[in-house]
C-alpha positions as CSV (number, residue, x, y, z in Angstrom):
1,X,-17.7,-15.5,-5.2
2,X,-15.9,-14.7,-1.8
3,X,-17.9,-15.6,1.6
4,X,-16.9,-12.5,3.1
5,X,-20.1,-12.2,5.9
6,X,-18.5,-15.7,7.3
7,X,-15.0,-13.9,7.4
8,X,-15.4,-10.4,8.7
9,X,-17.4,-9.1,11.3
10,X,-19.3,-6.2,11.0
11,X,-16.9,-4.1,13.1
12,X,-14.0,-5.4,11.0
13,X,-16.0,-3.9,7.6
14,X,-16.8,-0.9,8.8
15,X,-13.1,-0.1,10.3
16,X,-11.6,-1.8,6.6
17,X,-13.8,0.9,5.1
18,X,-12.7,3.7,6.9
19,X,-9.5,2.7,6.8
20,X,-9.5,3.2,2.7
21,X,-11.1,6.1,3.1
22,X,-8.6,7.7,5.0
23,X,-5.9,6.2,2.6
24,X,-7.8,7.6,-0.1
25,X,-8.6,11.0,1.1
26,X,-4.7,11.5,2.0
27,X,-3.7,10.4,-1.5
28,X,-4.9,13.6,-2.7
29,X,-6.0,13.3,-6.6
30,X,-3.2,9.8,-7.0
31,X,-4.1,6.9,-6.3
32,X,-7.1,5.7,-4.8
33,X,-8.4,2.0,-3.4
34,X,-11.7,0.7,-4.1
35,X,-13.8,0.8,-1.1
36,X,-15.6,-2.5,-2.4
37,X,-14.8,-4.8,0.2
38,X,-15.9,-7.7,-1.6
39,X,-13.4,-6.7,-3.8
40,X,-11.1,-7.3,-1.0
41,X,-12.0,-10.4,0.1
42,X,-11.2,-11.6,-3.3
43,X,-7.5,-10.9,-1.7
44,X,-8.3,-12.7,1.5
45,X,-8.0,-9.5,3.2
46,X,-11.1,-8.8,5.8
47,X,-9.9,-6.2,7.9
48,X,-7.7,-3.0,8.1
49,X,-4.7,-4.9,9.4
50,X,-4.8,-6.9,6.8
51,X,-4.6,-4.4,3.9
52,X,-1.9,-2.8,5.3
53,X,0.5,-6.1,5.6
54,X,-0.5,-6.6,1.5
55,X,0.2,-2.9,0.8
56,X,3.3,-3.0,2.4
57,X,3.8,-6.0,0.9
58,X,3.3,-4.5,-2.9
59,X,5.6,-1.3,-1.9
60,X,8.6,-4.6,-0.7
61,X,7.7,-6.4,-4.3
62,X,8.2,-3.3,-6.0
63,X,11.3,-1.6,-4.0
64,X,13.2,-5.0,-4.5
65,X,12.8,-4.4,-8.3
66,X,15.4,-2.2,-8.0
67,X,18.9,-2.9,-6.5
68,X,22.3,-0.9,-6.0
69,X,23.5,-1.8,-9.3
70,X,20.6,-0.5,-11.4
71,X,20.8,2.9,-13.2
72,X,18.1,5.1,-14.3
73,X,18.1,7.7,-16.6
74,X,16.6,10.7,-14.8
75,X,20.0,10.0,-12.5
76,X,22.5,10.7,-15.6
77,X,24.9,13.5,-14.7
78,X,26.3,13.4,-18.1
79,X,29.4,11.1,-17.2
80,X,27.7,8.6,-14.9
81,X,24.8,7.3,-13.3
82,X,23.8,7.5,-10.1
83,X,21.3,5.5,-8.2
84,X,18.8,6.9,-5.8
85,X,17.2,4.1,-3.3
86,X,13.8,4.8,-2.0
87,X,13.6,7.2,1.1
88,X,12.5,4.9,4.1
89,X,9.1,6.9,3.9
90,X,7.9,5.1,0.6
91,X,6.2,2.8,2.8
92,X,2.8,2.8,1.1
93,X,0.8,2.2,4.4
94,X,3.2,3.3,7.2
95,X,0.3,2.6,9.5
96,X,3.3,0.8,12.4
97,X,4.5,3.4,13.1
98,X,2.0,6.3,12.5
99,X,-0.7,4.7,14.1
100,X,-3.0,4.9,11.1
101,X,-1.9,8.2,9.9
102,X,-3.5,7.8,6.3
């Protein structure tokens, strides 16, 4: 079991809250965070700062799955493949530089 009241104030719950919801609402129908902030805390991760650094984090561990020299299928022209990096805007929780835009 987490201690989560010792770790995150009440402001810091409410904005972590609100924060997922707006991630959530702007996912339209994909995928969607639990707003169970317990949950969270689990992950050491007591406010909305917080979630963002681990979210970008988990769009880093999975971009650097893929390298230059990887192919993928869908990128077969029938002679050779081609791969497509990740635009720059795959950034899960661009929240930097859009000022919480989710």
């Amino acid at each position: 079991m987490n201690d989560r009241t010792n770790n995150q104030t009440t402001a810091d719950a409410v904005d972590l809250r609100h924060y997922i919801k707006m991630i959530n609402r702007d996912a339209a129908g994909g995928f969607l965070l639990t707003d169970d902030l317990d949950h969270w805390a689990e992950y050491g991760i007591f406010t909305k700062e917080q979630l963002g650094d681990y979210l970008d984090g988990c769009v880093e561990r999975e971009n650097s799955k893929y390298d230059s020299t990887e192919s993928n299928d869908d990128d077969y022209d029938g002679g050779a493949y081609y791969y497509d990096p990740p635009e720059p805007s795959w950034d899960a929780v661009s929240r930097h530089d859009s000022n919480e835009g989710w």
